[in-house]
VEXLUMPA-229629 format. One record per atom (N, C-alpha, C): residue number from 1; residue in one letter; atom name; x, y, z. Coordinates in pm, whole numbers, always signed. Atoms other than C-alpha are relative to their C-alpha. Layout:
<resi: NUM, resn: a, name: CA, c1: X, c2: Y, c3: Z>;
...
This chain:
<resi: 1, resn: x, name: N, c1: +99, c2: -37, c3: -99>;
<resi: 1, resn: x, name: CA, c1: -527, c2: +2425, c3: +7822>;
<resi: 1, resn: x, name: C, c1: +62, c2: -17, c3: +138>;
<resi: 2, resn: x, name: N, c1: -38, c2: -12, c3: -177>;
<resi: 2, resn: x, name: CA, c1: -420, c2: +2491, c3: +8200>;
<resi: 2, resn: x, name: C, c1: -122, c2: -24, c3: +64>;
<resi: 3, resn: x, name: N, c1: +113, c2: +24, c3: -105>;
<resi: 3, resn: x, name: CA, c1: -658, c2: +2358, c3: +8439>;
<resi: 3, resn: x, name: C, c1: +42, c2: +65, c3: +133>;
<resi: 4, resn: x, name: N, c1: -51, c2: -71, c3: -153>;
<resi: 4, resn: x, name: CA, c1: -680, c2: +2581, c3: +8741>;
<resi: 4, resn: x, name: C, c1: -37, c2: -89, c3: +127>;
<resi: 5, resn: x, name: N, c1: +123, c2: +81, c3: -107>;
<resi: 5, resn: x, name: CA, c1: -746, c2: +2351, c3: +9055>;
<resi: 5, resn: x, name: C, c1: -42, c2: +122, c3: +140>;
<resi: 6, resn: x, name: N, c1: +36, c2: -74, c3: -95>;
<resi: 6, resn: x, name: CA, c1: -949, c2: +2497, c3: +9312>;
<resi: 6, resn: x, name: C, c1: -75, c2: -121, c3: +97>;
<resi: 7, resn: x, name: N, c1: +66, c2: +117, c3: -90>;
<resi: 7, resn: x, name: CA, c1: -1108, c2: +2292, c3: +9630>;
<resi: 7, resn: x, name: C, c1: -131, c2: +12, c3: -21>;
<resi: 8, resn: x, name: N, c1: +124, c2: +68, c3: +38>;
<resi: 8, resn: x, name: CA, c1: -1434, c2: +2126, c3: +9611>;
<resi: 8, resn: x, name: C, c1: -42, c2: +68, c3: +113>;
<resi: 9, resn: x, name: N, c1: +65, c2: -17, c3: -150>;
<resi: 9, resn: x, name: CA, c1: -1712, c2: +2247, c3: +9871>;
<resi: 9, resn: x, name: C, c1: +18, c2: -29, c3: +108>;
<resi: 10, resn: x, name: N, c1: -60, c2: -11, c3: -120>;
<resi: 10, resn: x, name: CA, c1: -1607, c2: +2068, c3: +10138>;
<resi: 10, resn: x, name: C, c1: +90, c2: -5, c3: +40>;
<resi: 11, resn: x, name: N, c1: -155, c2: -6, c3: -6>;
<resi: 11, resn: x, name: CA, c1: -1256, c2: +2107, c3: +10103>;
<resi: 11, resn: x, name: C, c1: +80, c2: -111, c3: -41>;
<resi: 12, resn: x, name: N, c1: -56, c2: +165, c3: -48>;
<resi: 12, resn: x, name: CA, c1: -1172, c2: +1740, c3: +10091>;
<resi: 12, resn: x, name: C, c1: +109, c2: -11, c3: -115>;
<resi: 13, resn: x, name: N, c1: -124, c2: +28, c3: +101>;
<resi: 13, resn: x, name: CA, c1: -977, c2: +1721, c3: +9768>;
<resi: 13, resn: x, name: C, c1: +5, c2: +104, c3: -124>;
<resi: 14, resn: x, name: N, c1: +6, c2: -131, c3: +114>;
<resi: 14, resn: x, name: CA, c1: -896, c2: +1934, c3: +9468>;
<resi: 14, resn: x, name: C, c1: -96, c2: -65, c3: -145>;
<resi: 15, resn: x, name: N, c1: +48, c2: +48, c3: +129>;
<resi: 15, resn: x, name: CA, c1: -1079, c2: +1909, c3: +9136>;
<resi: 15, resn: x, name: C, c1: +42, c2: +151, c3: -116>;
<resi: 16, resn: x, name: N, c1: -47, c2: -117, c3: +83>;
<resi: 16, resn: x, name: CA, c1: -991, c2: +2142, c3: +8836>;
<resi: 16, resn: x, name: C, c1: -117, c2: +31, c3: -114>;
<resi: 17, resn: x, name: N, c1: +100, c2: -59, c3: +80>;
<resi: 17, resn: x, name: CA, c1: -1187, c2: +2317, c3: +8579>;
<resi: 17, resn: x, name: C, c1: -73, c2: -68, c3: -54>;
<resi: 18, resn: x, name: N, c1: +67, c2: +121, c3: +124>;
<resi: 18, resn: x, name: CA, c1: -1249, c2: +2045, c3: +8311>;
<resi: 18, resn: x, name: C, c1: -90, c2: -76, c3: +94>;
<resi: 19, resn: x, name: N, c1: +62, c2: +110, c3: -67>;
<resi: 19, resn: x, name: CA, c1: -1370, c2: +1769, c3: +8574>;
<resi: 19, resn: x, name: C, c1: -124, c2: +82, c3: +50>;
<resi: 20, resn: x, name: N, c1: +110, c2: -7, c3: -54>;
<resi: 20, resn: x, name: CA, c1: -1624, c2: +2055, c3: +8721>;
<resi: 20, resn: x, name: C, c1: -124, c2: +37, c3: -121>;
<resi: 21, resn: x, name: N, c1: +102, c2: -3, c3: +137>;
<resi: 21, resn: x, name: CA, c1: -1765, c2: +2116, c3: +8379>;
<resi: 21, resn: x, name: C, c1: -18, c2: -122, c3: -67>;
<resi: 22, resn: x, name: N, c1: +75, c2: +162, c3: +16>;
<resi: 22, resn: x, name: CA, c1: -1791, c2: +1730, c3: +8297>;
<resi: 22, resn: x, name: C, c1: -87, c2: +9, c3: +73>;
<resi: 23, resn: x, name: N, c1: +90, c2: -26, c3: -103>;
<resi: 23, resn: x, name: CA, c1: -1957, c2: +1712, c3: +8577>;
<resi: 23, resn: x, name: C, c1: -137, c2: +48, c3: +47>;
<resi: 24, resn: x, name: N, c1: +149, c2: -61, c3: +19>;
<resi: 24, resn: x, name: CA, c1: -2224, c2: +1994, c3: +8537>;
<resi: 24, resn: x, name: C, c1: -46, c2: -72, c3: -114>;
<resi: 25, resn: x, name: N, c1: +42, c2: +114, c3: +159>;
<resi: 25, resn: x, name: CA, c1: -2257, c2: +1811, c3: +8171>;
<resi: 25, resn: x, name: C, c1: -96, c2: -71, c3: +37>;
<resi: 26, resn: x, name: N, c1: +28, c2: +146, c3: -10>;
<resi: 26, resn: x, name: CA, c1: -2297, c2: +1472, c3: +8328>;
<resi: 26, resn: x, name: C, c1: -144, c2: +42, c3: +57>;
<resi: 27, resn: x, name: N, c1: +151, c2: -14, c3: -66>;
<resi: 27, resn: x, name: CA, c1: -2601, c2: +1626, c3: +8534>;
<resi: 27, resn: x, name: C, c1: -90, c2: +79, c3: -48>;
<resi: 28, resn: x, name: N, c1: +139, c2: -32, c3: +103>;
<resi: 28, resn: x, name: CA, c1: -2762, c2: +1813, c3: +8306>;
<resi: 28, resn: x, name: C, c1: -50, c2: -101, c3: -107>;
<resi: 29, resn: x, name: N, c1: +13, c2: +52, c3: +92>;
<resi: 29, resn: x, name: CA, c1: -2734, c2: +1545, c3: +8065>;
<resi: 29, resn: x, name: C, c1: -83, c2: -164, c3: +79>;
<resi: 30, resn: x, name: N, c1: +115, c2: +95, c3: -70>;
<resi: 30, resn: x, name: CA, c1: -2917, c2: +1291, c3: +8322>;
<resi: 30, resn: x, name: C, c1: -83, c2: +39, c3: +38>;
<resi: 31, resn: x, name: N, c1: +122, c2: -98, c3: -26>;
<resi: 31, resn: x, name: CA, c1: -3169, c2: +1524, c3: +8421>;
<resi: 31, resn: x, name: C, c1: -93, c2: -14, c3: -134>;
<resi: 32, resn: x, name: N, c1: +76, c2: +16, c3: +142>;
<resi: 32, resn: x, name: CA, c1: -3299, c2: +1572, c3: +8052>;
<resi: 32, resn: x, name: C, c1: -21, c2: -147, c3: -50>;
<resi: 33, resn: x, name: N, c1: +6, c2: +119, c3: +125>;
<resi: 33, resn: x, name: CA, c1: -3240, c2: +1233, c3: +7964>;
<resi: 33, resn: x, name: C, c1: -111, c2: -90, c3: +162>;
<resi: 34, resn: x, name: N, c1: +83, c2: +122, c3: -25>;
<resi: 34, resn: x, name: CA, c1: -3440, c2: +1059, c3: +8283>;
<resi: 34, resn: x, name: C, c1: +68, c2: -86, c3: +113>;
<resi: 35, resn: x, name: N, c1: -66, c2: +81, c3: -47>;
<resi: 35, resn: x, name: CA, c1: -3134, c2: +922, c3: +8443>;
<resi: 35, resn: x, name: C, c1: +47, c2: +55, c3: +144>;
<resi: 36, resn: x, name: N, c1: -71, c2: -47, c3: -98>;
<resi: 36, resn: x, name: CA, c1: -2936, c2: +989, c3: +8763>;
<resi: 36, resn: x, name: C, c1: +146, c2: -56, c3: -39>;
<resi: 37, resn: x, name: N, c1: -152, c2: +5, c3: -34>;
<resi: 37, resn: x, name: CA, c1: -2559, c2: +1019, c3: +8856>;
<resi: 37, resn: x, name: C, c1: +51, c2: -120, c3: +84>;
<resi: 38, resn: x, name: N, c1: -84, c2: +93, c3: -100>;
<resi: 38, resn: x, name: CA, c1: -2343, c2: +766, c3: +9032>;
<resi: 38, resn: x, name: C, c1: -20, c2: +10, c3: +93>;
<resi: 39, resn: x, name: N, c1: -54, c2: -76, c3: -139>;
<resi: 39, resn: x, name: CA, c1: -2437, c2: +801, c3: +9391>;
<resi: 39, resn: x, name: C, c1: +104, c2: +12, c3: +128>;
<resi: 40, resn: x, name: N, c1: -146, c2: +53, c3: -113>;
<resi: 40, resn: x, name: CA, c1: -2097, c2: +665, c3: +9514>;
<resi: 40, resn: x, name: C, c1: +92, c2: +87, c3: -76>;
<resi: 41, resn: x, name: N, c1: -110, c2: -124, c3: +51>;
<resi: 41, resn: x, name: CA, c1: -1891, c2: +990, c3: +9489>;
<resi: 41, resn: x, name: C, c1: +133, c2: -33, c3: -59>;
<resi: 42, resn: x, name: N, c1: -174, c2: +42, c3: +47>;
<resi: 42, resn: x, name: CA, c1: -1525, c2: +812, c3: +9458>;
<resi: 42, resn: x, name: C, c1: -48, c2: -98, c3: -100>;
<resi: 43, resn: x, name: N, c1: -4, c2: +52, c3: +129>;
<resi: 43, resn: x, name: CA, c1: -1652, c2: +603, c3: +9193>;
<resi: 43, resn: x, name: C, c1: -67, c2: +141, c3: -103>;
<resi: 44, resn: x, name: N, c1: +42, c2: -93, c3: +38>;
<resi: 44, resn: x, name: CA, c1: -1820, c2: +881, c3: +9063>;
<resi: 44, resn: x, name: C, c1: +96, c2: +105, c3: -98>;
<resi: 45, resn: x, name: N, c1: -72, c2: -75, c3: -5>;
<resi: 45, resn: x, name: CA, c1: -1514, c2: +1109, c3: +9075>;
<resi: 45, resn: x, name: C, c1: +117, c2: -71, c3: -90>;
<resi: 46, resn: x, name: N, c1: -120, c2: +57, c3: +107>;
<resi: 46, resn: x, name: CA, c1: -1333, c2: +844, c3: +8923>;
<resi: 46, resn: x, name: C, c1: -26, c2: -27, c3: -203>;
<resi: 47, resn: x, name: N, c1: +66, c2: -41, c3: +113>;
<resi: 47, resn: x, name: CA, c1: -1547, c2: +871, c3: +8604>;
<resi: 47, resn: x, name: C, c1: +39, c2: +76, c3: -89>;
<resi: 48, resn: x, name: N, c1: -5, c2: -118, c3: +36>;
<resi: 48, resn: x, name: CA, c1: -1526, c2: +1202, c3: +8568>;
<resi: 48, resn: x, name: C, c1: +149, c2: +71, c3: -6>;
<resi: 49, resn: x, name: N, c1: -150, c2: -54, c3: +0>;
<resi: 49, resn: x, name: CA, c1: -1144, c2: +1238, c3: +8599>;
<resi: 49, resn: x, name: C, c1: +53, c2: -86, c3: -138>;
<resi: 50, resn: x, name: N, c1: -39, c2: +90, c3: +108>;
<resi: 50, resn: x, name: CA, c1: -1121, c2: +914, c3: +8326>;
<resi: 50, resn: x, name: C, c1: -44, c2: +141, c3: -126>;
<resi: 51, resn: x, name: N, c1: +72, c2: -64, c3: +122>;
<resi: 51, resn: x, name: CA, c1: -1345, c2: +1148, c3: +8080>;
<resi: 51, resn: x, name: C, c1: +96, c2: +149, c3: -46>;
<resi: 52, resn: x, name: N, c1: -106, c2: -133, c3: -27>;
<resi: 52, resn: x, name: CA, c1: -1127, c2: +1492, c3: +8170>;
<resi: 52, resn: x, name: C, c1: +167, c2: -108, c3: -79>;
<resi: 53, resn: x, name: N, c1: -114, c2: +42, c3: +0>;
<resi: 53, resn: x, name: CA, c1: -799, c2: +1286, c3: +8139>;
<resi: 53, resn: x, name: C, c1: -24, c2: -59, c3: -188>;
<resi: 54, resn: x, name: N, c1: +1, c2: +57, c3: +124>;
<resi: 54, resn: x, name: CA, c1: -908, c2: +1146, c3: +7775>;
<resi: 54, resn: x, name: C, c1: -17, c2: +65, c3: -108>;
<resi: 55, resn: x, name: N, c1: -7, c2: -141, c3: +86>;
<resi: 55, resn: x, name: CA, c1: -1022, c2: +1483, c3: +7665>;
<resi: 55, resn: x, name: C, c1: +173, c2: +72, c3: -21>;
<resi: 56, resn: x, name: N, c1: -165, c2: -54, c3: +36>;
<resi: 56, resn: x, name: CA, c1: -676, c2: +1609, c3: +7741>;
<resi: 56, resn: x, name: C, c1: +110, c2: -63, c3: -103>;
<resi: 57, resn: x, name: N, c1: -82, c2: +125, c3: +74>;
<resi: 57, resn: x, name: CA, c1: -498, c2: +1285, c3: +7634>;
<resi: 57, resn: x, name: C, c1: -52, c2: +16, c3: -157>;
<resi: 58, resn: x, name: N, c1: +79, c2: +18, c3: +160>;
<resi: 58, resn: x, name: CA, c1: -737, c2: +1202, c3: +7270>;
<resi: 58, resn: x, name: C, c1: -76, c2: +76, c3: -51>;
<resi: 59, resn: x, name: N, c1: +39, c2: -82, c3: +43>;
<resi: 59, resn: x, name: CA, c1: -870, c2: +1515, c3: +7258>;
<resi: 59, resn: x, name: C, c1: -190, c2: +10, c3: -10>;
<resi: 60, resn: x, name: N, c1: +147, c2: +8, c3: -40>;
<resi: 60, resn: x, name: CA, c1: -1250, c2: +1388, c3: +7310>;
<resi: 60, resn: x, name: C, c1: -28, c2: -56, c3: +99>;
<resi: 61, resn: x, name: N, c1: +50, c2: +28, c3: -85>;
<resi: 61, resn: x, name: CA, c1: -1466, c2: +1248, c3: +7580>;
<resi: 61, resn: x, name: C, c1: -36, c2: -124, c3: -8>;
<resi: 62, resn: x, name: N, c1: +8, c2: +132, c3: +1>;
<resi: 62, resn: x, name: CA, c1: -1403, c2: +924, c3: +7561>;
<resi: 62, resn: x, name: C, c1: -46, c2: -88, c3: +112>;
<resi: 63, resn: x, name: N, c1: +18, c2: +90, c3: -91>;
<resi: 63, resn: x, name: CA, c1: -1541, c2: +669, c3: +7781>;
<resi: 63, resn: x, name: C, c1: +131, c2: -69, c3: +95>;
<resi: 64, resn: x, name: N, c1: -99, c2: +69, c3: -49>;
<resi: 64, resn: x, name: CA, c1: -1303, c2: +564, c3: +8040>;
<resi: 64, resn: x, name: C, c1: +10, c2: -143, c3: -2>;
<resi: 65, resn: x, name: N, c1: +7, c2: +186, c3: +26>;
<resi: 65, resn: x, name: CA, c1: -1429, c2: +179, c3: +8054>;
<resi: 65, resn: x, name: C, c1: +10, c2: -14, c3: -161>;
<resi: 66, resn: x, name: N, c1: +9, c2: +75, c3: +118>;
<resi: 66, resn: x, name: CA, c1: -1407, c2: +124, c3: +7708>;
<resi: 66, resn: x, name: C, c1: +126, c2: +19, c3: -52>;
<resi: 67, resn: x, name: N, c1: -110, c2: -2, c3: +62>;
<resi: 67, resn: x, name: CA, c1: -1080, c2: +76, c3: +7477>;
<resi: 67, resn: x, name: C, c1: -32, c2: +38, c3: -86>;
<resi: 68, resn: x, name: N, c1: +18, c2: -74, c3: +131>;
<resi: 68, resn: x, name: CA, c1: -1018, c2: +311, c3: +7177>;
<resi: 68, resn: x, name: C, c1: +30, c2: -81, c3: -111>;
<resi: 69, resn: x, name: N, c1: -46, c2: +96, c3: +119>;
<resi: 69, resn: x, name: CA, c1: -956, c2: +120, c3: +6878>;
<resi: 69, resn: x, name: C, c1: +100, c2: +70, c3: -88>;
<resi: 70, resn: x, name: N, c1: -102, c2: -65, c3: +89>;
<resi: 70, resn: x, name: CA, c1: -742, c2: +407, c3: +6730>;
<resi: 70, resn: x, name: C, c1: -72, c2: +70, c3: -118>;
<resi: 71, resn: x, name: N, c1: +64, c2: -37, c3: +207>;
<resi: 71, resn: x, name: CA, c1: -958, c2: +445, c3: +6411>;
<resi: 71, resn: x, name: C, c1: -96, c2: +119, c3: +93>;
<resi: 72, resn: x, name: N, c1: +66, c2: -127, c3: -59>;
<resi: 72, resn: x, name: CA, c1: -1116, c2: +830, c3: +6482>;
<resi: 72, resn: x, name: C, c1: -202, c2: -48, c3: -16>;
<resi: 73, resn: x, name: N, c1: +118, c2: -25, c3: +36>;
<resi: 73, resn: x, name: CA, c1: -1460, c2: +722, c3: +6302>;
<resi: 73, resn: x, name: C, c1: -89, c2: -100, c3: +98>;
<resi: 74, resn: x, name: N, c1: +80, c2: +118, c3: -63>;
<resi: 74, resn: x, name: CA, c1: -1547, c2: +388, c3: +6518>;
<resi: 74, resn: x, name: C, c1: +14, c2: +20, c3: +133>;
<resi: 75, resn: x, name: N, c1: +19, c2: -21, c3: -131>;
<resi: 75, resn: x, name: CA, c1: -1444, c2: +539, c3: +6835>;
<resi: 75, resn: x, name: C, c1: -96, c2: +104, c3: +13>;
<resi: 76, resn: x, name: N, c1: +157, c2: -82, c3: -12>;
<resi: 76, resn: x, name: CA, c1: -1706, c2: +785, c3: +6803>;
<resi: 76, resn: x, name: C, c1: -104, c2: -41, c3: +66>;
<resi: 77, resn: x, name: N, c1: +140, c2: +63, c3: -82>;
<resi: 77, resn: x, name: CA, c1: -1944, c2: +536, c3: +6956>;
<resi: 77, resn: x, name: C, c1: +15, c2: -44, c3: +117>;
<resi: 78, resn: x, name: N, c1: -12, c2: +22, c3: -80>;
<resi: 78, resn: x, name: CA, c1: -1778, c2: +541, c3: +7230>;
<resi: 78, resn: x, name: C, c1: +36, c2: +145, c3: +120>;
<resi: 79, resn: x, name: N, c1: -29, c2: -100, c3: -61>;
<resi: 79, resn: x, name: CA, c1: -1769, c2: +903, c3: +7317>;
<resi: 79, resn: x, name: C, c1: -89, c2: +71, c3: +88>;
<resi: 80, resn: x, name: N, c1: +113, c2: -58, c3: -125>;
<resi: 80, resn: x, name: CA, c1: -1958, c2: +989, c3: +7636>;
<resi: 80, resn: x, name: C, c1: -82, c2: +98, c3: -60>;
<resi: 81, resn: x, name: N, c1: +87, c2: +182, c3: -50>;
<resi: 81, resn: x, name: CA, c1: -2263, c2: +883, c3: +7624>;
<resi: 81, resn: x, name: C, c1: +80, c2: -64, c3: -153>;
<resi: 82, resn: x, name: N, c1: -19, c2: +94, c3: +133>;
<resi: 82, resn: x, name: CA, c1: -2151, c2: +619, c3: +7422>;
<resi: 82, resn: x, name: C, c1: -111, c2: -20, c3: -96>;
<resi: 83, resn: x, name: N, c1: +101, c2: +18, c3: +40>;
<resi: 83, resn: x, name: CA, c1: -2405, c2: +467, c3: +7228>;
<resi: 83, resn: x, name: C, c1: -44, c2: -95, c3: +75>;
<resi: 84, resn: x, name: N, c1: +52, c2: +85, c3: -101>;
<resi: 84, resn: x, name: CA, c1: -2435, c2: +214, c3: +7443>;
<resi: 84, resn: x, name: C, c1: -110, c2: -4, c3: +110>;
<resi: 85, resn: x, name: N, c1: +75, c2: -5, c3: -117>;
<resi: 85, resn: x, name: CA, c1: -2555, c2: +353, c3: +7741>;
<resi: 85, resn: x, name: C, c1: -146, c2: -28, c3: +25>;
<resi: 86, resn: x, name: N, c1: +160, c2: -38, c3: -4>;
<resi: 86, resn: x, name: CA, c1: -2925, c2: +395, c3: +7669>;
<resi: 86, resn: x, name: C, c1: -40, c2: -153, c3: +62>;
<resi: 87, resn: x, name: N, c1: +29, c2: +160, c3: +13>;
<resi: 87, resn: x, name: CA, c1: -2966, c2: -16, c3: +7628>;
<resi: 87, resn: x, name: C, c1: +38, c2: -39, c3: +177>;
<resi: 88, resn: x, name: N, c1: -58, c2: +48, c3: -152>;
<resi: 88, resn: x, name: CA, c1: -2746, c2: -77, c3: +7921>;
<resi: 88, resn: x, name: C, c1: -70, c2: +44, c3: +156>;
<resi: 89, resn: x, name: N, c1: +89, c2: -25, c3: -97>;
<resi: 89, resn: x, name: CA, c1: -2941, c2: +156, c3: +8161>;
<resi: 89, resn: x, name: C, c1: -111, c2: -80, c3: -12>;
<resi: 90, resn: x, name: N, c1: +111, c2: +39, c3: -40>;
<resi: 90, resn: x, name: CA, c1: -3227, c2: +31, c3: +8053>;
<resi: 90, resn: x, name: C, c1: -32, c2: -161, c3: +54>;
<resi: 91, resn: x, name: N, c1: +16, c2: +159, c3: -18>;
<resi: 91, resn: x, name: CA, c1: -3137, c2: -372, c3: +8073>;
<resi: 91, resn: x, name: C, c1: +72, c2: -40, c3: +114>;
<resi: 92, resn: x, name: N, c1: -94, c2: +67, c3: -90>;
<resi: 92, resn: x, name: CA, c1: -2867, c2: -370, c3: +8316>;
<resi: 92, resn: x, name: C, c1: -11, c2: +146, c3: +171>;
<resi: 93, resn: x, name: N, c1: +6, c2: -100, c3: -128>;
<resi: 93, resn: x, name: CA, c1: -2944, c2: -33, c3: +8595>;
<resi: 93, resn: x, name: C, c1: +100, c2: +111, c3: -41>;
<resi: 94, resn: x, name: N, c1: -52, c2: -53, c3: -21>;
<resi: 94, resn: x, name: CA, c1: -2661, c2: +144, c3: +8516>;
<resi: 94, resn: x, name: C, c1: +78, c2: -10, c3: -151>;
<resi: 95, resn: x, name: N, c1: -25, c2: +58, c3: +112>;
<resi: 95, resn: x, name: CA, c1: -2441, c2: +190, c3: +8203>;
<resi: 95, resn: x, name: C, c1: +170, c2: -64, c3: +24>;
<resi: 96, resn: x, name: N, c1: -107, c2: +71, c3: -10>;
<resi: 96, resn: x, name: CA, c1: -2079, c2: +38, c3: +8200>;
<resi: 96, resn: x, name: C, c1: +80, c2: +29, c3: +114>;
<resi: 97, resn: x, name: N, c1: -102, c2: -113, c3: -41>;
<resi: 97, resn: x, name: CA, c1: -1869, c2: +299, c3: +8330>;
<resi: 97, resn: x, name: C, c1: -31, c2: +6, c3: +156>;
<resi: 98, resn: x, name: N, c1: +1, c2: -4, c3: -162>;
<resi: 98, resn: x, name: CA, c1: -2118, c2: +320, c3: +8648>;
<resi: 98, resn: x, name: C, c1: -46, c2: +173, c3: -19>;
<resi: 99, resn: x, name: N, c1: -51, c2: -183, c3: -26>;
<resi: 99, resn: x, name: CA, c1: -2146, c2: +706, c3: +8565>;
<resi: 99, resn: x, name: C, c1: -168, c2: +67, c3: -14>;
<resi: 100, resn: x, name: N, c1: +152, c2: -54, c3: +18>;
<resi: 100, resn: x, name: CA, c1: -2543, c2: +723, c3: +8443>;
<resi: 100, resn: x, name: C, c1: -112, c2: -138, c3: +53>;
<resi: 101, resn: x, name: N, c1: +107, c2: +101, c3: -74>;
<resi: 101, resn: x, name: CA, c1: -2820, c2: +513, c3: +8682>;
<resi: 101, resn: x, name: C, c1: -134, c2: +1, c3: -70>;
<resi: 102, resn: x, name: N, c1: +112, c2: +8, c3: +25>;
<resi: 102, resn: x, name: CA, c1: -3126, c2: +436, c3: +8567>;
<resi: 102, resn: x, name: C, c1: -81, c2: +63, c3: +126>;
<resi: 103, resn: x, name: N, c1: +62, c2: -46, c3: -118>;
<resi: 103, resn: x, name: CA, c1: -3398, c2: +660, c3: +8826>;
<resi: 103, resn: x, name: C, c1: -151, c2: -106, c3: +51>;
<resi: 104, resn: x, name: N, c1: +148, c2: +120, c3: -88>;
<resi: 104, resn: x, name: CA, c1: -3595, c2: +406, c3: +9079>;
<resi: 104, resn: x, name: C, c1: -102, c2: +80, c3: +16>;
């Protein structure tokens, strides 16, 4: 896969294909689910480049905060959303990663 980069809206830095389709993902997938996005862009951005970079690397959408264990069937529960997240938004605001907020 070639990622084409092209500049972001306000020019500021580049992002490439994969990271802007995580991205739309991540916000359709907090929208439906209830949640919001990161609203601190460079952590944000740093998310969304872990998740891109792990797809390329392990071939899925692995959680950047979490460690793979290697075994294909047990990292599964860690493949954005983890399974985690739900609990964590709901007990802790946010889920590990920082990437899905619970909405005040």
């Amino acid at each position: 896969m070639t990622a084409e980069k092209k500049k972001d809206p306000e020019g500021t830095k580049e992002t490439d294909d994969l990271e802007r389709e995580i991205r739309s993902w991540a916000e359709k997938y907090a929208k439906e689910h209830g949640f919001v996005l990161n609203p601190d862009d460079k952590r944000l951005d740093i998310v969304i480049r872990g998740l891109a970079r792990n797809i390329r690397k392990h071939g899925a959408q692995y959680c950047p905060c979490r460690l793979r264990s290697g075994d294909t069937e047990a990292d599964k529960k860690i493949i954005c959303p983890c399974i985690y997240h739900g609990e964590e938004i709901e007990t802790e605001g946010s889920c590990h990663c920082n990437l899905y907020y619970r909405k005040e």
